[in-house]
Residue, then its C-alpha position, 0 to 999 in steps of 0.5 A: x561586548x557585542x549586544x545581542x537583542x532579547x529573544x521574547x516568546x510571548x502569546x496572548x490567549x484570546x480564544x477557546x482552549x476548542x473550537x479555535x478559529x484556524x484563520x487567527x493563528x490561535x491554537x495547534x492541531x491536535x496533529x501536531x501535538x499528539x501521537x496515535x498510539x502504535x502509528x510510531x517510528x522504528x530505529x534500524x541498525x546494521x554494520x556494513x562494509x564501505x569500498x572505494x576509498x582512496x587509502x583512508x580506510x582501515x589499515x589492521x590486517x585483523x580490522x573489522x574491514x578485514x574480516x567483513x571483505x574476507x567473508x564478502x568474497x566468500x559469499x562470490x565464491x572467491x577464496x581469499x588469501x592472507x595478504x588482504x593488506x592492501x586491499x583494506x586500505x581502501x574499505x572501512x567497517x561502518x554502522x549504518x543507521x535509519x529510522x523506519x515511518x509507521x506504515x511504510x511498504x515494500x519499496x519505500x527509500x530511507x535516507x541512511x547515516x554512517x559512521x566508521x567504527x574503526x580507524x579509517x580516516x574518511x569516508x569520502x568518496x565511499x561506496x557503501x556495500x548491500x547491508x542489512x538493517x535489522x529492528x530491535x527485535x532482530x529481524x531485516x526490514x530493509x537494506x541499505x546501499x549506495x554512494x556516501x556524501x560527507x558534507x567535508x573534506x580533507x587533504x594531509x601531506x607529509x607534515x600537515x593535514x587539512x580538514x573542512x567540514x564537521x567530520x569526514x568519519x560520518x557520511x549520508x547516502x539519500x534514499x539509499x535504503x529500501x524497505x523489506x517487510x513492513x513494521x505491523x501496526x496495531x492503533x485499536x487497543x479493544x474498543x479503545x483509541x490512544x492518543x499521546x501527547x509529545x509533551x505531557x501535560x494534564x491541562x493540555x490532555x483535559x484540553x484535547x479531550x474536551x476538544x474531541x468531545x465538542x467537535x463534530x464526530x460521526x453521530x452514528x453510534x459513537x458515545x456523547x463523550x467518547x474522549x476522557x484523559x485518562x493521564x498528564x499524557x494519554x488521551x482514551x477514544x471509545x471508538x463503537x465496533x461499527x467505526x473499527x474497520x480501517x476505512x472508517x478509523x482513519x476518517x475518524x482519525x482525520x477529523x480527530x486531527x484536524x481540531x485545533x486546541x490550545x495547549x498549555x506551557x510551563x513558565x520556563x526560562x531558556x537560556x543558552x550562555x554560549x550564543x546569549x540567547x535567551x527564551x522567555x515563557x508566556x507565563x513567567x512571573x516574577x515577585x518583586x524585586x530590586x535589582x542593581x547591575x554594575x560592571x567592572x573594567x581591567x584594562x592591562x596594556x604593555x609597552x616594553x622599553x629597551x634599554x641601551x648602555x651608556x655611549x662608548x660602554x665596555x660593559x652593559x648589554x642592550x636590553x628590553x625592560x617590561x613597562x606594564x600600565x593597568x587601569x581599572x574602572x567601575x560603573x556606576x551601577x544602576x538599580x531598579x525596581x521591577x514589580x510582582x506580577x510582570x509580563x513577559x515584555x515587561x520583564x524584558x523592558x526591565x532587564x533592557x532598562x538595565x542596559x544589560x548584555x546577554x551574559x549580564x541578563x543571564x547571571x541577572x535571572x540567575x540571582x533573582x531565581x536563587x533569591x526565591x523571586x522568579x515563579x518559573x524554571x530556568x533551564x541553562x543549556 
């Protein structure tokens, strides 16, 4: 089995939990490890009607294309007839997706995703007719239109088809929807500031308000100790009414997110047996355990022998005969020790020393968390 090195993540923390020196690496932004509350993201959703397609679209007379073309041309005016079969083969139904940023205004491009919902084939080459996106609250903030990319392709001919690519039924079309009517926003809750964690966790959250706390705020008027964790993943600002125009909150805001912190980690192993990769937390520890790792190898090999009747034989046929040859061999296994209380590397130099694989290492960790020996969750994806 191929070896696949150890992936290792091991931080040593040297510093503050605040006020953490940003030209030695150490800590995160509170940015990047913490929200605004209500400066969110929104999901947008719609159907929309795909045309240009070279007979890989919807076939059914009675298919979701069929019936959205005959309402399009109602909309110019036009009267559709009953025989639209023709004409369906060359568009597909789609759902089409996009996600909104906070505070973005009128005009502002999103990308978009499609995915047909009916039975086209491909969606290469498509053109995506104007649809509205609507939010989870029903109204349009945006509408969506252009040329579909599906990163695939495909070809069939009469007894084979050939397809490259992830799917050819789901397609991208680049900035292709422009915003309508902006989301509102609303970040000030009374006096009250909300920040919450993207991984909630109370250390981190007492981290982040001792850190606020610390920094360098505006003075006028703002309170000695204006932060307070209020959960394992909210973190409450008072903010003064002199500070709550929209000027002076972002300033506040911006000071707010440029400290640096340290946030902290659940021992946690990941592992992914499919690719053998594996992930070890920092605070991974392990009480003392043996371990012992053997393996066992099978080799079968067939040689078929054929088998012919005797010279000048009025009777017999040729023949093959089965000649099959297993071999079975064990290694001899090797045990070792590894102490309570190891670090990250130590752990890998022990699992290493085994001369383990991946898979082995995987099934190793397996046996010492069933064993009550490893302090850390281990996470199989």
């Amino acid at each position: 089995m191929k070896r696949i090195a150890l992936a290792v993540l091991a931080i040593i923390i040297t510093t503050p939990v605040w006020g953490v020196n940003p030209l030695t690496g150490y800590g995160v932004r509170i940015k990047d490890i913490a929200l605004v509350e209500g400066a969110r993201p929104n999901q947008l959703r719609g159907l929309g009607l795909v045309t240009g397609l070279k007979d890989t679209g919807e076939r059914s007379d009675d298919s979701t294309a069929y019936l959205l073309m005959k309402n399009m041309l109602r909309s110019f005016g036009v009267i559709p007839h009953d025989g639209l079969s023709d004409l369906s083969e060359n568009t597909a139904a789609v759902m089409v997706f996009a996600e909104i940023p906070p505070f973005a205004k009128p005009g502002t491009r999103l990308d978009v995703h499609v995915a047909a919902v009916g039975g086209a084939e491909s969606l290469q080459g498509g053109m995506l007719v104007q649809a509205p996106l609507h939010g989870a609250d029903g109204k349009i903030y945006a509408v969506a239109q252009g040329a579909i990319t599906t990163g695939s392709f495909s070809f069939r001919g009469e007894a084979a088809n050939i397809i490259r690519g992830t799917s050819t039924t789901v397609g991208l079309i680049s900035q292709g929807a422009i915003v309508e009517a902006e989301i509102p926003v609303t970040m000030l809750r009374n006096q009250y500031l909300y920040l919450n964690l993207k991984y909630p966790d109370f250390t981190t959250a007492a981290r982040v308000a001792d850190a606020i706390n610390a920094g360098p705020l505006f003075q006028e008027g703002i309170p000695a100790k204006p932060a307070a964790a209020i959960d394992a993943a909210t973190i409450r600002l008072e903010v003064p009414e002199n500070h709550r125009e929209e000027a002076r909150l972002v300033q506040l805001i911006t000071q707010i997110e440029g400290m640096y912190v340290e946030p902290d980690q659940v021992a946690r192993i990941v592992v992914n047996e499919r690719t053998g990769t594996i992930v070890i937390g920092q605070h991974v520890r392990i009480s003392t355990v043996a371990v012992a790792h053997g393996g066992l190898s099978v080799v079968i090999s067939e040689a078929p022998e054929i088998v012919q009747p005797q010279p000048f034989s009025e009777t017999g046929e040729t023949r093959v005969a089965p000649r099959t040859g297993i071999g079975v061999e064990e290694a001899t296994a090797r045990t070792h020790v590894i102490p309570g209380g190891v670090t990250v590397s130590e752990l890998a130099n022990a699992l290493n020393a085994l001369g383990a694989s991946p898979r082995d290492i995987i099934a190793i960790l397996q046996a010492i968390k069933t064993a009550g020996a490893l302090q850390a969750e281990l996470t199989i994806m």
